[in-house]
C-alpha positions in Angstrom: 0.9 31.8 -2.0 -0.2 30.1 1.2 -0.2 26.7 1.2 -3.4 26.9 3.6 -6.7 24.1 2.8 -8.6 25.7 -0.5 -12.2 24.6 -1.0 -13.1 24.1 -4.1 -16.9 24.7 -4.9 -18.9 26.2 -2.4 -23.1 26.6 -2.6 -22.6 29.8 -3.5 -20.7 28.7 -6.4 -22.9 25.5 -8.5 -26.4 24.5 -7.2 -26.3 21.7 -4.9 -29.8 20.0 -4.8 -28.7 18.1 -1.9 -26.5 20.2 0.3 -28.6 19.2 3.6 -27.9 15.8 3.0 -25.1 13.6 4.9 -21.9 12.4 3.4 -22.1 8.9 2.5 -25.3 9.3 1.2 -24.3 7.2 -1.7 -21.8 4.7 -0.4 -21.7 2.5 -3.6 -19.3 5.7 -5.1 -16.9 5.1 -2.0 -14.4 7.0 -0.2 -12.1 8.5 -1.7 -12.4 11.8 -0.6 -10.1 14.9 -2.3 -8.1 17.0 0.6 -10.6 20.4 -0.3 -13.5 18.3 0.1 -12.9 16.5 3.4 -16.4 15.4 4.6 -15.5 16.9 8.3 -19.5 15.9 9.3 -18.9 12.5 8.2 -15.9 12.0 9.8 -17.7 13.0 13.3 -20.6 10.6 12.6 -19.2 8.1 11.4 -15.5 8.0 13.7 -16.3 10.3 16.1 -13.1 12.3 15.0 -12.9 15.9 13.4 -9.0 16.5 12.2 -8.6 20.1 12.4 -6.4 22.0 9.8 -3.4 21.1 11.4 -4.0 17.9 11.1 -4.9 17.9 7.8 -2.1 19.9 6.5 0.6 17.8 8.1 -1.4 14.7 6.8 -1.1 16.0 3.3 2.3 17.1 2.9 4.1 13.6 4.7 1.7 12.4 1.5 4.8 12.1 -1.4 3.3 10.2 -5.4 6.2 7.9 -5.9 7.4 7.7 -9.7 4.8 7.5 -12.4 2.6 5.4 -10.3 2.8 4.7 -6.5 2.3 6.5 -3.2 4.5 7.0 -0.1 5.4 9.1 3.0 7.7 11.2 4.8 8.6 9.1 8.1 11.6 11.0 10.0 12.4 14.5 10.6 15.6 14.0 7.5 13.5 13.1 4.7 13.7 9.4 5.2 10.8 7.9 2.8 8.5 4.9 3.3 6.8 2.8 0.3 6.4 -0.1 -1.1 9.1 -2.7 -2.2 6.8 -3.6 -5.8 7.0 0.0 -6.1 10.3 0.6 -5.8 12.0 -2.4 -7.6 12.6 -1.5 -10.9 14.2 1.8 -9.2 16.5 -0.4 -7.4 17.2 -3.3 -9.9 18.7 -0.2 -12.5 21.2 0.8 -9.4 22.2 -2.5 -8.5 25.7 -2.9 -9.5 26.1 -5.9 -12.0 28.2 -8.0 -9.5 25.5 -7.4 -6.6 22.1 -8.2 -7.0 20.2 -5.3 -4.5 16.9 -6.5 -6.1 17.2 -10.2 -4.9 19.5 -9.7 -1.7 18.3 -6.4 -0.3 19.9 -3.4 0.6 20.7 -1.7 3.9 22.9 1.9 4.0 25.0 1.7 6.9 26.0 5.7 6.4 24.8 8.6 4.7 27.4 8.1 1.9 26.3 4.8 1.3 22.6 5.6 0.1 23.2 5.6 -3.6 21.1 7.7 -6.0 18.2 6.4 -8.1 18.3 8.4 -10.8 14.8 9.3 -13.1 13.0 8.9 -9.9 11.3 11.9 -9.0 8.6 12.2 -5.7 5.4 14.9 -5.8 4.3 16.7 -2.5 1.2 18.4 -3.2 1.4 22.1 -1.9 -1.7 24.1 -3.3 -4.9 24.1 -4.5 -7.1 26.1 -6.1 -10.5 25.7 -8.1 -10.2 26.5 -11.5 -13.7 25.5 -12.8 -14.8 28.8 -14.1 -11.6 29.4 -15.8 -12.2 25.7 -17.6 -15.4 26.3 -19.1 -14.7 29.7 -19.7 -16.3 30.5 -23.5 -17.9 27.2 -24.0 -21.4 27.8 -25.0 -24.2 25.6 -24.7 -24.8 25.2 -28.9 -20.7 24.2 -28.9 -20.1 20.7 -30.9 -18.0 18.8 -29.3 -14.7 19.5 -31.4 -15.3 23.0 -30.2 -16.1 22.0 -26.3 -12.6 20.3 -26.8 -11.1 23.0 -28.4 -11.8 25.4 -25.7 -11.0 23.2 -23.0 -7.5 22.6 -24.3 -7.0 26.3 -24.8 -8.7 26.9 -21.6 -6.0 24.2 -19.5 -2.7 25.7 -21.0 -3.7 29.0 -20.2 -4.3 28.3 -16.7 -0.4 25.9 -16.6 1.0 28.5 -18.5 -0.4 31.6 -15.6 0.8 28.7 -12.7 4.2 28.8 -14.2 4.5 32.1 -14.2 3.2 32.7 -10.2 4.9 29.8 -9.4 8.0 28.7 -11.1 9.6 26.5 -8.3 6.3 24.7 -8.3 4.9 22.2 -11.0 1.4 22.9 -11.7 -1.9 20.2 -13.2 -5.3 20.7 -13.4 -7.0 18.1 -12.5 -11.0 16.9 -13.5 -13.0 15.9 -11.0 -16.3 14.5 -11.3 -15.4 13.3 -14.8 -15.2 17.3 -15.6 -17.7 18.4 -13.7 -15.1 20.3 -11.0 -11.3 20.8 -12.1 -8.9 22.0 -9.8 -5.3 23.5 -10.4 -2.7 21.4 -8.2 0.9 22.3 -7.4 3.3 20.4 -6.6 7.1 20.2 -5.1 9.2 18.1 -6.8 11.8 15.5 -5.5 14.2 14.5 -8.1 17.3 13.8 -5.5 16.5 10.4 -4.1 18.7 7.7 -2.6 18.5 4.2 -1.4 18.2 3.4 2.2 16.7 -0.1 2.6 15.2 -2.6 0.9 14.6 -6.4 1.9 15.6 -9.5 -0.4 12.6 -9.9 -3.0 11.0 -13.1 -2.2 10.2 -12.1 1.5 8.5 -9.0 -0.2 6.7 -10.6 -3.1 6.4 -13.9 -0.7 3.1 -15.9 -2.0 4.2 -14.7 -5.6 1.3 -14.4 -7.7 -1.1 -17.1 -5.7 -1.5 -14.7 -2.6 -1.4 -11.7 -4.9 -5.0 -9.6 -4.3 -5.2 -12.2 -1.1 -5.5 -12.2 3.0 -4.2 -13.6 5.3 -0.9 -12.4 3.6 2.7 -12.3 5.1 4.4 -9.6 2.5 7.3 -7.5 4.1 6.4 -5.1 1.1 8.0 -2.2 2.4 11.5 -0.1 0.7 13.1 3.0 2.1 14.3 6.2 0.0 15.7 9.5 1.3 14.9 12.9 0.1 18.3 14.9 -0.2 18.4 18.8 -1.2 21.1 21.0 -1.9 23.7 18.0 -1.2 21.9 17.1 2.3 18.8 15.3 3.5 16.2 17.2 3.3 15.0 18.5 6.6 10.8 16.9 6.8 10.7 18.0 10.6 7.4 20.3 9.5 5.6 17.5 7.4 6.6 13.3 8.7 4.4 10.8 10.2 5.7 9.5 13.2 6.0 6.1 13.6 4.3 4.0 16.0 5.3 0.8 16.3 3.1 -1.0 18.2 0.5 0.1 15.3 -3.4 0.1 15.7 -6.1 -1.7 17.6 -8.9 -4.0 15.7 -11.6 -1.7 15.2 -9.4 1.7 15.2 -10.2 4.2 12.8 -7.5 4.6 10.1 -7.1 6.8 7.3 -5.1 5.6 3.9 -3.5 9.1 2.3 -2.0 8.2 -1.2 -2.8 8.8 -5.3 -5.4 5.9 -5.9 -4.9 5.9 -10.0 -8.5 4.8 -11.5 -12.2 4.0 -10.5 -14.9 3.9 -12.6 -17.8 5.0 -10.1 -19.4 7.0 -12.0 -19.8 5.1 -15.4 -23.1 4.3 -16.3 -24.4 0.8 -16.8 -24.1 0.6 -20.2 -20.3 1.4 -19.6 -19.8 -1.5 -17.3 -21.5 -3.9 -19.3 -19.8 -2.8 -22.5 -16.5 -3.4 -20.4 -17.6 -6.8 -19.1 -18.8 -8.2 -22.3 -15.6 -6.9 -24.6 -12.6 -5.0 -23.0 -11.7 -6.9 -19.7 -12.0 -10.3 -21.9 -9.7 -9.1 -24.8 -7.3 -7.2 -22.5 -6.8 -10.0 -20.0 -6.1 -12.8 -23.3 -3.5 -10.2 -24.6 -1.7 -10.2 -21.2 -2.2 -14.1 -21.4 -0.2 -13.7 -25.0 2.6 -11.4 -23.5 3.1 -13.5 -20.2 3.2 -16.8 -22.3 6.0 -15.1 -24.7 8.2 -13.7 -21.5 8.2 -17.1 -19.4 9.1 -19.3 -22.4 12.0 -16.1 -22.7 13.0 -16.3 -19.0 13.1 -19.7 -18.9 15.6 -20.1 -22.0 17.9 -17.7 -20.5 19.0 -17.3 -17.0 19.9 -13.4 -17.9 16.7 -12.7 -19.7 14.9 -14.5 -16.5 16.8 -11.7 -14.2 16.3 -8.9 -16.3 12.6 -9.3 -17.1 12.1 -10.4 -12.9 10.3 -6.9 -12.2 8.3 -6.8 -15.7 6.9 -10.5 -15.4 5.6 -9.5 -11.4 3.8 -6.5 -12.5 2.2 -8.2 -15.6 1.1 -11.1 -13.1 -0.7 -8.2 -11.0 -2.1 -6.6 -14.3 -3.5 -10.0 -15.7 -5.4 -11.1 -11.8 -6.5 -7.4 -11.6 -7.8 -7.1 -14.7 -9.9 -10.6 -13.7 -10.9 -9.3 -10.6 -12.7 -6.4 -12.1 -14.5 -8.5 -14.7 -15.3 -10.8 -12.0 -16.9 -7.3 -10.0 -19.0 -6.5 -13.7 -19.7 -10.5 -13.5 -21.4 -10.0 -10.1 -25.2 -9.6 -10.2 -25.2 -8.0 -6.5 -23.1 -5.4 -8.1 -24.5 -4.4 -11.2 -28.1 -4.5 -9.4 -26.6 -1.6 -6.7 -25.5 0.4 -10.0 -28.1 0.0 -11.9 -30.3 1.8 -8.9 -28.2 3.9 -8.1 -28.0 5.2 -11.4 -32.3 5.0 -11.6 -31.8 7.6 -8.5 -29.6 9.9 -10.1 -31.7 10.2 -13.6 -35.0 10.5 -11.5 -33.2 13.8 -9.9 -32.2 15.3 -12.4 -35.6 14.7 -14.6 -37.8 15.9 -12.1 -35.7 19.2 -12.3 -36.9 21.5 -14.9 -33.2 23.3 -14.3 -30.8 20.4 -14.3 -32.9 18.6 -17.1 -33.0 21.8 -19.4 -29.1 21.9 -18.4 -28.1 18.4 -18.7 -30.7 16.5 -21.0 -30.4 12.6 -21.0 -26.5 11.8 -20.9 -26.9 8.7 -19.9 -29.5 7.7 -23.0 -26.3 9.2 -25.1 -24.2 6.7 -23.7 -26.1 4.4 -24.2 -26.5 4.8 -27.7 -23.2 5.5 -28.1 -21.7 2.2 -26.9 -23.7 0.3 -29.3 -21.7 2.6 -32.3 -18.5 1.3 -30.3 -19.5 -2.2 -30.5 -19.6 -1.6 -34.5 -16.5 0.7 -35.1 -14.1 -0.9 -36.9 -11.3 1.4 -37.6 -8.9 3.0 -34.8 -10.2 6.6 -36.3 -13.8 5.5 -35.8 -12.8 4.3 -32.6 -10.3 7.3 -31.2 -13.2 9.6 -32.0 -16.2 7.9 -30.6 -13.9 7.8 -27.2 -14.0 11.9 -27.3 -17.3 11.7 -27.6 -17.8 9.0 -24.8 -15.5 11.3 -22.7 -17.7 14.5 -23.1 -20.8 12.8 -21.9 -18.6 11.6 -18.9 -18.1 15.5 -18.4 -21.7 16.6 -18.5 -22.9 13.0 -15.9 -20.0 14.7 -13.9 -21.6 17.5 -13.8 -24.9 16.7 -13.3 -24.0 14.2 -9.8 -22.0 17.5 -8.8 -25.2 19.6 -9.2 -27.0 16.4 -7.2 -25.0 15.5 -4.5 -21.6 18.2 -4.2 -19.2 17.1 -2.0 -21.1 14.6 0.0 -19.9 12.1 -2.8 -16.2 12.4 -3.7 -15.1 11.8 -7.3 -13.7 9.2 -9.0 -9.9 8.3 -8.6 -7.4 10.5 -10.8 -4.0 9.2 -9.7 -3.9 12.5 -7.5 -4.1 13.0 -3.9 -7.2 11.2 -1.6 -7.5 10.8 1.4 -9.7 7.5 2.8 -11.6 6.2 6.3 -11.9 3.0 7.7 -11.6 0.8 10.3 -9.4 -2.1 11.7 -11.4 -5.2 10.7 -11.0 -8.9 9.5 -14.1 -10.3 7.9 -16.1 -13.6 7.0 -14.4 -15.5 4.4 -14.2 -19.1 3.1 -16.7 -20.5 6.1 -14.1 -19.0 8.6 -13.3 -15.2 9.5 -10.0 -14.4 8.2 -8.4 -12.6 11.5 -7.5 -8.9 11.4 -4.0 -9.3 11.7 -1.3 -12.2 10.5 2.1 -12.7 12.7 5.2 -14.5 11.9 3.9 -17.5 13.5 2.2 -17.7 9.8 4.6 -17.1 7.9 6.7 -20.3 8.7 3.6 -22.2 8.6 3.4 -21.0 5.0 6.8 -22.0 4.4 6.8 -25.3 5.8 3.3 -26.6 4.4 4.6 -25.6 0.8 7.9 -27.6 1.8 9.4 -24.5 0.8 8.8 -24.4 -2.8 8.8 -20.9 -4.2 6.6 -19.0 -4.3 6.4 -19.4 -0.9 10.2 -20.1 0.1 11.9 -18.2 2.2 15.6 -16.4 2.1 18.0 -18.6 3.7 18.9 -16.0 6.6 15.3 -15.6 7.6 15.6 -19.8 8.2 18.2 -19.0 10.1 17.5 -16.3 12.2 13.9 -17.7 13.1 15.1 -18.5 16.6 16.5 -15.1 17.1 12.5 -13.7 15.9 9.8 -12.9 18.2 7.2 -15.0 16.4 4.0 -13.3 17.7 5.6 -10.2 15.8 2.3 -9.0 14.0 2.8 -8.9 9.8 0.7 -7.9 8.2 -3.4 -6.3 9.2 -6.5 -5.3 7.2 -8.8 -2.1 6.9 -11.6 -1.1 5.7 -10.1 1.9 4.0 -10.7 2.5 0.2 -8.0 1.8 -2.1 -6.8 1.1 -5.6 -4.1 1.0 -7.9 -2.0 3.5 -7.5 -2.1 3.6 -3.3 0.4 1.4 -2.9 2.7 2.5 -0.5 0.2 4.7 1.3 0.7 5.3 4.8 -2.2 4.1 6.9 -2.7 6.8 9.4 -4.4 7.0 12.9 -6.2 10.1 14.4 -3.3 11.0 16.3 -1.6 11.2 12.8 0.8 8.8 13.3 2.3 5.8 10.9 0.1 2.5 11.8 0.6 0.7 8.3 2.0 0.5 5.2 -0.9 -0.4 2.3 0.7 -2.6 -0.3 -2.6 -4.6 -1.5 -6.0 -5.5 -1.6 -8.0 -8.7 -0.8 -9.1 -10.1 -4.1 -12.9 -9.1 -3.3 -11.2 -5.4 -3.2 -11.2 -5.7 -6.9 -15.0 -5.4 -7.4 -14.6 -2.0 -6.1 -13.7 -0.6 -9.1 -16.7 0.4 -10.0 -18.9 0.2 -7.2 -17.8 0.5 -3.5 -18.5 -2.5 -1.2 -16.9 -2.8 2.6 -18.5 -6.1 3.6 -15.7 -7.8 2.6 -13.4 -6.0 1.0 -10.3 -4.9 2.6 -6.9 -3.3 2.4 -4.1 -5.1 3.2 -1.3 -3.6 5.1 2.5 -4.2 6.3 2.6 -3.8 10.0 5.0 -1.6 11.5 6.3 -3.8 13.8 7.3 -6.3 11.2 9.3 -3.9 9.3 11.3 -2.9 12.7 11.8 -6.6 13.9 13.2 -7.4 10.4 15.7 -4.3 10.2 17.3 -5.2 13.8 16.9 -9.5 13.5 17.4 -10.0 9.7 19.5 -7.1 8.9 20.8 -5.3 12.3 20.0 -2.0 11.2 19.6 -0.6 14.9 20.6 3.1 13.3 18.0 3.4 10.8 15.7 1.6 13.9 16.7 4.5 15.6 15.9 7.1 13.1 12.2 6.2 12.2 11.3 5.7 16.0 12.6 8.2 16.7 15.0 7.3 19.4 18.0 8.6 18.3 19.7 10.2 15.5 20.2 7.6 13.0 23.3 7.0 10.8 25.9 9.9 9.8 
């Protein structure tokens, strides 16, 4: 099948109340647009810039989900990978012979034969879509209960895998919900399962700041790693679908797009969602990470072994333990649950002043509502488990109903699947002072000499010792305005020219609020310059070959 831009919904398809009206209508439910429903008239008014499908297309397939969890990119015409380092480590610290220590060191190939596997990692390129919701709620009846709804829609899903797999076996197939179930769409993907090492720097100039700069800006994180796709016992030949790499990167106030697999937002949830979150999940989740970090220090710190082997597991229960915060802090905020709580007044108001949508849809949000104050009760898992199915088939019909409201002029919630998001090149007020739009590696010795070079914020010893050999005003790392989440790291930041600017490895800590309602004010993205990442592979680690190969200036390595 052609692997041409599907639509999914059309007005012809669902009623859209609000089809006239301009994207970004509701800006609190962000911007994480899906790659069928780019809002092109948006885009215009907003950037001045309509991609066409080319464009698009090429955008989409350089876009690669990395593992279980991450995002990254195609970057040279011979499969040669960009992500994240965080994303990447616990790939590398399982190759790492036992004598060498890849994860703390770094790695750079020096040949083709030198790039050694990394086995059980597998990369996704999404390839087709298709909208499927017809086929979803085939046979579900309005007087269904909601073991029946369920039912259906399980039956419904592996009927529409099960036809994928037969049309196309080379491809892996997911339907995905949108809108909370209110759209589903049937992706296909190619899968990458032959991937190698190419680079990766020593681990405390990626993680540098540790946990204190974690979900911070100004940052200096060379959070990058490198992986090649190989196929059929060569690299794979990405000439059709890379971003190239410009490494001068882009201007303050340039419009940028992040492309990557943002994993969770929670935009749509009602109030009484938030504040059942606020008042009892976040605070119990956050004191059982408390418990499990508190067990693996007093481990690490008994045994120098443990301590190396549990390095990867510790950092990403750090990031857990100050994300999870940062989204209570978000539900903590008044600001914020004052712009949901209209927003949500808006919604209800539309949909009960239409005879249609309110004989369709009812009151979902009054169901919630009741049904969070069972939750608060239940006592066994059972009570619990079930009460969730129920929670998630209100979800479905809210879904539905914003759909029917707004279409595509709002995108849905995050799904760990492919988005595509705009911004701009921007620092912003923080602190008393404006935190500037880019950090160089002026900053980054400052940071290790007013710490006196205590970790977290020490730096490798070759990195003292190549600072002379450095140009200093090298830019590190640069903020956006471009939505993100868990999940995007390693996105590409992309400029209309469709070229590489960035590398998004994190958010500012007022990012965090996001989750469930979209604020640019102050929140940013935080990216790895390009330039950074091509001083430190000719300075630090004199790999003028792989330079070569992602500028494009030569062939790169044999």
């Amino acid at each position: 099948m052609s692997m041409t831009l599907r639509r999914l919904l059309t007005a012809a398809s669902c009623l859209l109340l609000a089809a006239a009206a301009p994207a970004q209508a509701h800006k609190e439910l962000g911007k994480m647009w899906t790659f069928e429903g780019v809002p092109l008239d948006y885009f215009e008014s907003e950037h001045g810039f309509v991609p066409d499908e080319a464009w698009l297309e090429r955008v989409r397939l350089s876009a690669l989900k990395f593992g279980g969890g991450c995002s990254s990119s195609f970057i040279s015409p011979r499969g040669l990978v960009l992500t994240n380092h965080h994303c990447a480590r616990g790939h590398v610290a399982e190759a790492s012979p036992e004598d060498q220590d890849w994860l703390g060191e770094g790695f750079i190939a020096r040949s083709l034969a030198e790039e050694p596997r990394l086995r059980g990692l597998e990369l996704r390129q999404l390839v087709e879509m298709f909208d499927v919701t017809d086929e979803m709620n085939a046979g579900i009846d309005p007087g269904d209960d909601e073991a029946t709804i369920r039912l259906k829609l399980r039956d419904n899903r592996q009927q529409i895998l099960a036809r994928s797999r037969r049309e196309a076996p080379d491809l892996e197939p997911q339907v995905v919900s949108l809108y909370q179930g209110g759209v589903y769409a049937l992706y296909r993907y190619r899968v990458y399962d032959d991937v190698r090492l190419v680079a990766t720097p020593h681990l405390q100039s990626a993680k540098f700041g540790g946990d204190p700069d974690n979900f911070t800006y100004p940052r200096f994180g060379l959070d990058f790693a490198m992986v090649r796709v190989w196929q059929d016992g060569h690299p794979l030949d990405s000439s059709d679908f890379y971003l190239p790499w410009k490494t001068s990167g882009a201007e303050e106030g340039e419009t940028v797009f992040t492309v990557g697999f943002p994993g969770d937002t929670g935009r749509l949830k009602t109030v009484a969602q938030m504040e059942y979150l606020r008042d009892e999940v976040y605070p119990q989740q956050i004191e059982r990470i408390e418990q499990m970090l508190a067990s693996m220090y007093e481990r690490a710190e008994a045994d120098p072994a443990q301590a190396k082997a549990m390095r990867s597991r510790i950092l990403n229960m750090e990031n857990a333990r100050k994300a999870f915060q940062g989204y209570l802090d978000g539900l903590r905020n008044e600001r914020i649950m004052a712009a949901k709580a209209k927003a949500e007044a808006e919604i209800r108001r539309a949909v009960a002043e239409n005879p249609e949508l309110s004989r369709r849809f009812g009151d979902p949000w009054a169901d919630i509502e009741a049904l969070i104050e069972e939750m608060r009760t239940a006592s066994s898992r059972a009570e619990q488990r079930e009460l969730a199915r129920r929670e998630q088939l209100l979800e479905k019909r809210i879904g539905e109903a914003y759909f029917a409201v707004y279409g595509t002029t709002i995108p849905p919630d995050a799904t760990g699947t492919l988005r595509i998001s705009d911004g701009r090149v921007a620092g912003y007020p923080y602190n008393g002072t404006i935190a500037p739009w880019f950090t160089s590696l002026y900053g980054l010795y400052a940071r290790h000499t007013e710490f006196g070079g205590r970790p977290p914020f020490n730096l490798p010893q070759i990195w003292l010792d190549k600072e002379a050999d450095l140009d200093l005003h090298t830019p590190f790392n640069f903020v956006c305005t471009c939505d993100i989440i868990g999940g995007n790291s390693g996105s590409p930041v992309v400029n209309t020219e469709g070229e590489l600017v960035g590398l998004a490895f994190d958010g500012n800590i007022e990012m965090l609020g996001n989750m469930y309602v979209y604020d640019d004010a102050v929140a940013r993205t935080v990216a790895v310059h390009p330039s950074i990442v091509i001083e430190a592979l000719k300075v630090i680690f004199g790999a003028d070959e792989l330079v070569e190969e992602i500028e494009g200036t030569g062939p790169g390595y044999d």
